[in-house]
N, C-alpha and C positions, 0 to 999 in steps of 0.2 A: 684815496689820494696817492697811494702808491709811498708815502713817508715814514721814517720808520724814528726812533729816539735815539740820537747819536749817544755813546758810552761817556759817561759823565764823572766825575768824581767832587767832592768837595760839598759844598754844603747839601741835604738833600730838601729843607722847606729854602723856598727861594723869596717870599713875600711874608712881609708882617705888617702889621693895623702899628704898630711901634706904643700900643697904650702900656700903659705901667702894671695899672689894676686889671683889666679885662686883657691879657697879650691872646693874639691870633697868628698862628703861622700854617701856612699852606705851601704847595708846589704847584703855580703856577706857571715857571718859565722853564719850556724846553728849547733842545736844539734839534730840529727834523731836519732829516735829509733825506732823498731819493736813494736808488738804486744806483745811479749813475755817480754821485759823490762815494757811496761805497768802493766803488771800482778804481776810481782817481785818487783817495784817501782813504788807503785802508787804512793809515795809522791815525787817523784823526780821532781826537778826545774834546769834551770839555768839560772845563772848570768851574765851577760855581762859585764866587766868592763872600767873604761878606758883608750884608747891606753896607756896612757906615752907617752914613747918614739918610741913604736913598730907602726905601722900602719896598725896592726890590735888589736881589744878587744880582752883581755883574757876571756875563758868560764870555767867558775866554775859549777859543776854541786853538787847538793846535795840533797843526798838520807834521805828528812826528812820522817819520822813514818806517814802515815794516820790514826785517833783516828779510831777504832775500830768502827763501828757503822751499829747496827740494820737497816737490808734496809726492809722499807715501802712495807706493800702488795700495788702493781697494778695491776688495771685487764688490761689483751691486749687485746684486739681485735678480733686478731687473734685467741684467745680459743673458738670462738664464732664457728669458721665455723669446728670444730673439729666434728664428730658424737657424740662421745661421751658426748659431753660438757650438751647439756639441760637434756638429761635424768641423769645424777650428779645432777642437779639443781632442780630435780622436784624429786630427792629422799630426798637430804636433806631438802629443803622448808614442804617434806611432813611430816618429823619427828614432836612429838606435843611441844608445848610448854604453860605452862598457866602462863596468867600475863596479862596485857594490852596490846592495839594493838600497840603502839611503844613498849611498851618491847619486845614484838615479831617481830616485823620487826629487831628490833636490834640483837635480840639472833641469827634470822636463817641467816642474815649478816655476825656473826661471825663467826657460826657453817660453813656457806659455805666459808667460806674466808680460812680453815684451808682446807678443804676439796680441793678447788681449789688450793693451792700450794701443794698438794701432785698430783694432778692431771697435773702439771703444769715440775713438777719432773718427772716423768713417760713419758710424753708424748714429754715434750722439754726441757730437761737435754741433755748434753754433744752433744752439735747439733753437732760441728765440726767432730766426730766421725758417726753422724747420716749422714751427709748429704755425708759423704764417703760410709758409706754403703747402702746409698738410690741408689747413683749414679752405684754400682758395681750390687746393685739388677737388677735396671732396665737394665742394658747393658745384665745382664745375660737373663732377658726376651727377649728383642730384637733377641739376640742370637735364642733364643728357636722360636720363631715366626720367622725366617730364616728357619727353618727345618719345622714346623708345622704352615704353614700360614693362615690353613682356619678353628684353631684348638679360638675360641670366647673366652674361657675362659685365654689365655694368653694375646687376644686384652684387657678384661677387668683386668688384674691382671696391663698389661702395664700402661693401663689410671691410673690407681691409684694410681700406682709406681711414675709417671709423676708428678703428683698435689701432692704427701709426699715431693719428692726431691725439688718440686719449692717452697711447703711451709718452707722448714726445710731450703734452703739457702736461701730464702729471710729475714727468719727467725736468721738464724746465723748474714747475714751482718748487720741486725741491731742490733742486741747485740753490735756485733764490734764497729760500729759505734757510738751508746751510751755509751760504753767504751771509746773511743776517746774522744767525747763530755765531759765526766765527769773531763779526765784528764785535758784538758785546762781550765774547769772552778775551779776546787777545789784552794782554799784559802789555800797557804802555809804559808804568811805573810803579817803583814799588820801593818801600823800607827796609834797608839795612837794620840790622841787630842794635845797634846805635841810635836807630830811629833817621838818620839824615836816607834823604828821598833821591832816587836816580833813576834818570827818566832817558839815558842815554839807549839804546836798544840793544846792544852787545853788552853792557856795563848788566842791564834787565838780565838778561839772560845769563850771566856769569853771577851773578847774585843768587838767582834759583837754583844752580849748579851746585856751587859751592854747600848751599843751603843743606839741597838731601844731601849732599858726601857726607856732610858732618853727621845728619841724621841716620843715615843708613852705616857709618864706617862702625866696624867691630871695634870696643875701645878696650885694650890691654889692660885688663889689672894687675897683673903680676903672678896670680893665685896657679896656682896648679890644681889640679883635680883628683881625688883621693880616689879609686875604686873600689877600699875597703867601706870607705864612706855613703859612697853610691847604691853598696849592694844591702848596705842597712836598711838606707831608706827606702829604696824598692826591693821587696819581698819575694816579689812576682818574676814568674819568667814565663816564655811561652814551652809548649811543650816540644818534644824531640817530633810528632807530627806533624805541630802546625809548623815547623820548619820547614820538613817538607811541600809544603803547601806554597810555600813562597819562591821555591825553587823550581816546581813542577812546570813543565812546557804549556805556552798558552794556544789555545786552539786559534783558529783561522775564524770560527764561528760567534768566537768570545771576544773578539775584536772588532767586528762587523758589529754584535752587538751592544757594545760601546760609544762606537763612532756613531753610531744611531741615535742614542743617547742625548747625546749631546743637541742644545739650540741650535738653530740655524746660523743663528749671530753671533755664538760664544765660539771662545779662542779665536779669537781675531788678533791676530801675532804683527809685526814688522812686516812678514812677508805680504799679508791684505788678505790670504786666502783664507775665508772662515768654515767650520763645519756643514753648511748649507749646498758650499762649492762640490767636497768630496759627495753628500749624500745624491745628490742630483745629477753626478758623472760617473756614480760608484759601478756602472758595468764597462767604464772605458779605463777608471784609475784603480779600479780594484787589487790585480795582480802585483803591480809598484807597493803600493798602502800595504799592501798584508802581511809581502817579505820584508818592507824598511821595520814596522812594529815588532817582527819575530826575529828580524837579529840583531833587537835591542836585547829582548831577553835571552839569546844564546849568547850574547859575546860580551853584556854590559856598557858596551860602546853604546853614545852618543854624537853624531856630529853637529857642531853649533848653527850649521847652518839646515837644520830638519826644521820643515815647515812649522809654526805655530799648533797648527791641530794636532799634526802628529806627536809632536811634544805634550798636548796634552793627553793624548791617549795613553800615555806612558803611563804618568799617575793615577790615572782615572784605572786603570787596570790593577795596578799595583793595590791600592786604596780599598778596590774591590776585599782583598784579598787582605788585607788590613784588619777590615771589620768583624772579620770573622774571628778574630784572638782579642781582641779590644778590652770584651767584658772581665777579661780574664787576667787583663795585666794593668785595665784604666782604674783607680779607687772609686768608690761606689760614693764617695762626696762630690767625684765628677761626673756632670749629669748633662752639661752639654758634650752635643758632637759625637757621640757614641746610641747605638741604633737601640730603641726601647724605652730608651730613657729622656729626659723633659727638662729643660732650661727652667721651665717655669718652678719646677718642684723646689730649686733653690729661692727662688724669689719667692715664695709663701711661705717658706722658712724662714730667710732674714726678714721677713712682714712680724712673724709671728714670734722672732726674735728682741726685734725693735719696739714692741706693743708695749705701750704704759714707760719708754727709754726716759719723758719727758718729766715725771714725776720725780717729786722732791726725796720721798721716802723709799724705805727698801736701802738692798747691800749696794756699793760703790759699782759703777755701771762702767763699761766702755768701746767705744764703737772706731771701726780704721779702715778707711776707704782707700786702697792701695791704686797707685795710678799706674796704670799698664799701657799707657801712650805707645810707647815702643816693642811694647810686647811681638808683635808680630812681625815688627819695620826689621827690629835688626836682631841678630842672630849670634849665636856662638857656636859653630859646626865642632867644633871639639868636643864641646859638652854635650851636644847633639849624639854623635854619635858614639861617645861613653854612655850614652845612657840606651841608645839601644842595644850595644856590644852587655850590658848588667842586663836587658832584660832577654836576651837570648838570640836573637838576630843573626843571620848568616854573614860573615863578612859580603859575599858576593850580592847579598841585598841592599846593606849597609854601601856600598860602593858604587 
């Protein structure tokens, strides 16, 4: 039917039998719309209410405004296997640019990032309409290869017709699809700390804002930080070689082999370009990629506007290099995240900890489940890196 379940909120069984003794509730009542109300009402919701008196919920539907908003370059995929796509990319890669090797990795990023949505316009704009004229092409060839069957150049005009049409409607459903997707997740309204509901769409939006700041901001306690305290409790340090190790110059080899590493999908940054992009151009971007990663590690500089991927090559190299001191300065009660060792080994311990907890007899027992919500969200870079500066760290690491 082409109809899809518009985003609903409020009650989720919409029908009840209203008996006392036997009660029945079911969801019976949706609201479907087309493809074509998606496009007119992206902000549209409905509401469920409850029955009353009726034995079914009334459906409120409401056509709120979606805020206006800038959509994000992404690269797909799919522009890869296009002919035309690498030669675009080893034209503008070739244009000059002078400044540093991240400055330049950055500029011919941007340079090609404008270039690829014009490219992206041209070649897969208006597919619905493409994928009808792919279809009327091909039939017409087919046609012609009916009269002229031994005539090659219609076999090869057919094959190509063939893989345009499978690209362009493989290509449309998922647009469609992602369109779909968008509608049920976007945020129409939502609960202040208060519980009162705001359903204005700038009001939405400064709500979720406000939200992480609080969750993510560093909260001052006043405390200072002891270092004699610090180096009590950690024993450990690395040694005056594996210092070395962190400081030594990274090959060109050891970086290629990284980048490699890495998903196709993963580090998918602000700028859109994911690691799929660079492995797939890597003999036209290579030369840019190699110097921006190597004078990270000569100079410690970062520029904040270094591609997504790049950035995460950073760590992902560093980490490397990580692992190799870990056993040696992590406590051996910690058993994830460090290489040998098993998350699980803890969890068969506190199993074998908690066995018979339930019983009345025996010495006084007690068990504290520590909540680490925030654990990762938010940070104290001071005590961060006091505690690397105690386990032996080079500043120039540390920084």
């Amino acid at each position: 039917m082409g109809v899809d379940d518009l985003k609903f909120d409020g009650c989720l069984y919409t029908w009840s039998n209203k008996h006392v003794s036997s009660p029945i509730l079911k969801k019976l009542d949706r609201v479907l719309v087309n493809s074509k109300w998606e496009d007119e009402f992206q902000g549209s919701a409905a509401t469920f209410l409850t029955t009353c008196v009726s034995d079914h919920s009334p459906m409120v539907v409401k056509l709120a405004e979606l805020l206006r908003r800038k959509i994000p370059f992404r690269f797909f995929d799919y522009w890869i296997d296009h002919p035309d796509f690498l030669p675009l990319v080893a034209q503008v890669w070739g244009e000059a640019v002078v400044g540093t090797s991240m400055f330049c990795l950055c500029s011919k990023l941007r340079r090609l990032k404008l270039a690829l949505k014009y490219f992206n316009k041209e070649h897969f704009s208006d597919l619905p309409r493409r994928v009808t004229q792919a279809r009327s092409d091909l039939e017409h060839v087919q046609y012609l290869i009916q009269q002229s069957p031994l005539d090659p150049s219609l076999h090869i005009k057919e094959a190509w017709l063939i893989w345009e049409f499978a690209r362009d409607q493989s290509t449309a459903f998922f647009f469609k699809a992602m369109k779909s997707h968008y509608g049920k997740n976007k945020v129409v309204s939502i609960c202040r700390d208060d519980g009162t509901k705001v359903e204005e769409p700038h009001e939405v939006s400064k709500v979720i804002v406000e939200f992480y700041q609080n969750l993510l901001r560093q909260q001052p306690n006043g405390k200072s930080l002891a270092m004699d305290l610090l180096r009590r409790a950690l024993p450990k340090s690395i040694s005056a070689v594996q210092k070395e190790t962190f400081i030594r110059d990274v090959s060109y080899e050891k970086i290629k082999e990284v980048l490699f590493s890495l998903k196709d999908n993963k580090a998918m940054g602000l700028d859109g370009f994911n690691a799929g992009f660079f492995k797939r151009t890597w003999s036209i971007v290579r030369n840019n990629v190699l110097c921006a990663i190597k004078s990270f590690f000569d100079s410690g500089q970062l520029l904040k506007q270094v591609n997504a991927t790049t950035i995460a090559l950073v760590p992902k190299l560093i980490s490397n290099r990580v692992k190799m001191v870990l056993t040696d300065i992590v406590g051996s009660q910690q058993t994830a995240f460090v290489k040998g060792r098993h998350i699980s080994d803890n969890i068969y311990l506190s199993q074998e900890l908690l066995r018979n907890y339930h019983r009345s007899g025996g010495l006084p027992r007690c068990a504290l489940k520590v909540d680490l919500m925030k654990a990762y969200d938010s940070v104290r870079w001071d005590f961060l890196f006091m505690i690397l500066r105690v386990l032996g760290f080079l500043e120039k690491v540390i920084m």
